[in-house]
Every structure is written in structure tokens, then in C-alpha cells.
C-alpha positions, 0 to 999 in steps of 0.5 A: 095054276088050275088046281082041280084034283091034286092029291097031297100024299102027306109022307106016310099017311094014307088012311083018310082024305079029305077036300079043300077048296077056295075060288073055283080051285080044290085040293085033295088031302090024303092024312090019318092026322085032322088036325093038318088039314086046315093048316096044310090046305090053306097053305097048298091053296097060297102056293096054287095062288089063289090066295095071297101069298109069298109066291105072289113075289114070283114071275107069273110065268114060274113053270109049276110042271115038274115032270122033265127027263130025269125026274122030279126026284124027291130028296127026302124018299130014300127009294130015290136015293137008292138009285144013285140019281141023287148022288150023281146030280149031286157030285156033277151039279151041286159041288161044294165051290157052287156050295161056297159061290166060288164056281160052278161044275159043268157051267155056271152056278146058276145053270148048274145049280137050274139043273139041280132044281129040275131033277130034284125040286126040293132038295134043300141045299140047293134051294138055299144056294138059290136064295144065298145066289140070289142075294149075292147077284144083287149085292155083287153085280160085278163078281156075279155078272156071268150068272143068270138065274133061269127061275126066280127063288120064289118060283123054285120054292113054289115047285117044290112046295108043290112036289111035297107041301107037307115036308117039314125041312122045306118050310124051315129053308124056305124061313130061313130064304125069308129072313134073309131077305128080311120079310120077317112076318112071314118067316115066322109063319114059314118056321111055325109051319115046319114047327107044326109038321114035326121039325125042331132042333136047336139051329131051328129054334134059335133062328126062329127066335132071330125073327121073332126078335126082329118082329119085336116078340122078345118073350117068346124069341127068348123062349127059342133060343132057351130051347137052343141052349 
């Protein structure tokens, strides 16, 4: 994806600007907090892909245009709530049997749950219903034979990482969507960007002390999980 003039507003910040670039693609950060810079550029120049990536795993096709009928619609901006949007998508397309993987509301869970996704791209119960969906197609082929998903997970993460770069609770789902599916090395790199954007609390810091372990760092696992505690 060509990135020549994509402006970050990074939530409320927008006193400075600065510019990132790598391999002909450029990033525009809007921050009054330098010390975000060279994490959130590298990170949004991974999710473009011009570096290598976690999103590398997604299909060359992934469809980064978020504009559609209806939206995109940002979970995490009260102003799109206030319009009653949110809640209606929500109360059609995100129920809580979708939420248990037992069925979907208007089709199935995975069309559902596509519909979802294209209103409000970052909305984070629905991208980890897409993780938990997708590992249980796979290791439920039979119980979930009527479901097919319209975009990969790693396509969904990567639209909405491109809709808010810097929303600290969508590194911690998408943590969360990588130990899952064991790729341990970058959920710790997923959790310490969340960590450096301002989330913690005590289910953060004893999932993050989880993968810790699995990569053997047992000092500083147990460091998070006394945080948990």
C-alpha cells in the first residue's frame, strides 16, 4: 500500500508533526509527545508493509480502503457512539451467542461479525471474536463448516491499525490474538507497545507476564504477574 501522505492524529494530540519514511513510503505524525515518534513510526511503516511485519502473514489482497456506506466508525470516539451507530451494529451484528460462537444474528458469525468490521474496523471484541472464530474453524472444521471468513485476521488487524496506529487497547487484542496462535516473540513486542501508549491493568499485566514465560523471560514474567496481584 502506498503511503505517501498519511496523517496519524494520535487521539488528542496536535500541537507538533513530524515525518517518517522508509523504502519510497513516508508517514505524517501529528504529537506534542516526541518520545512516540520512533515507536509509532516504525510501527505504522510495519503495518503499510514496508518493513517485515506480522501482517506480512496476511493476503496480499487484504482491502486497506476503510471507507464504506456507513463508516468506518471509531469504537474508542465517544462522538461516534452518541449517534447510536455503534449500538445498532452492535445489537444486529455483534450478539452475545456470536460472542459464545454458538450463532450468528442476520447470517452467519463470520458475515455477521465481516459487517462488523467494516463499519467499525477497530472495534475490539470483534476483532478478537475474529482470532477466537478463526482458530476455532480450524480446529473445528466440521462444527464451523458454514463459516467462511471474508478477510483474514491479520487483514482485519491490519485495517484497523491503520484507522487508529496509536489506540493502546488495540495492541493489547491484537497480544492477545498472537499468543493465541503462539507467535509469542511478537505478542511481547504487541503488549509493550499497548504498555508504551499508556494501557495497563492487572489482566494486562498477567497476560503479558504469560508470554513472557513462554519466551522463558521468567524475571521479568514474574515482575507482571506481581503487578497482577
Amino acid at each position: 500500500m502506498p503511503l505517501t501522505s498519511y496523517v496519524v492524529e494520535l487521539n488528542q494530540w496536535n500541537k507538533t508533526q513530524t515525518t517518517c519514511g522508509a523504502n519510497g513510503m513516508q508517514a505524517k505524525l501529528v504529537s506534542n509527545s516526541p518520545s512516540l515518534y520512533k515507536p509509532l513510526c516504525g510501527f505504522i511503516l510495519l503495518v503499510a508493509g514496508s518493513l517485515t511485519s506480522p501482517f506480512t502473514m496476511a493476503d496480499a489482497s487484504c482491502d486497506t480502503n476503510l471507507a464504506s456506506r456507513v463508516g468506518p466508525r471509531d469504537y474508542f470516539d465517544q462522538k461516534h457512539h452518541s449517534t447510536g451507530r455503534i449500538d445498532i451494529v452492535e445489537k444486529n451484528h455483534l450478539t452475545p451467542e456470536m460472542l459464545r460462537l454458538e450463532k450468528g444474528n442476520t447470517s452467519t458469525i463470520s458475515a455477521d461479525l465481516h459487517y462488523t468490521l467494516n463499519v467499525i474496523p477497530n472495534h475490539p471484541a470483534a476483532l478478537d471474536l475474529a482470532s477466537r472464530l478463526d482458530k476455532a474453524m480450524r480446529s473445528f472444521p466440521e462444527r464451523y463448516q458454514q463459516e467462511v471468513m471474508q478477510r483474514s485476521v491479520s487483514c482485519y488487524f491490519k485495517r484497523a491499525f491503520l484507522y487508529t496506529p496509536s489506540q493502546p487497547y488495540l495492541h493489547y487484542i491484537f497480544a492477545i490474538h498472537l499468543h493465541r496462535n503462539q507467535a509469542y516473540e511478537q505478542a511481547a513486542e504487541a503488549y509493550a507497545r499497548s504498555q508504551q501508549f499508556g494501557f495497563q491493568n492487572a489482566e494486562f499485566s498477567y497476560k503479558y507476564g504469560l508470554t513472557l514465560f513462554e519466551l522463558k523471560r521468567y524475571t521479568e514474567a514474574r515482575e507482571m504477574v506481581n503487578l497482577a496481584m
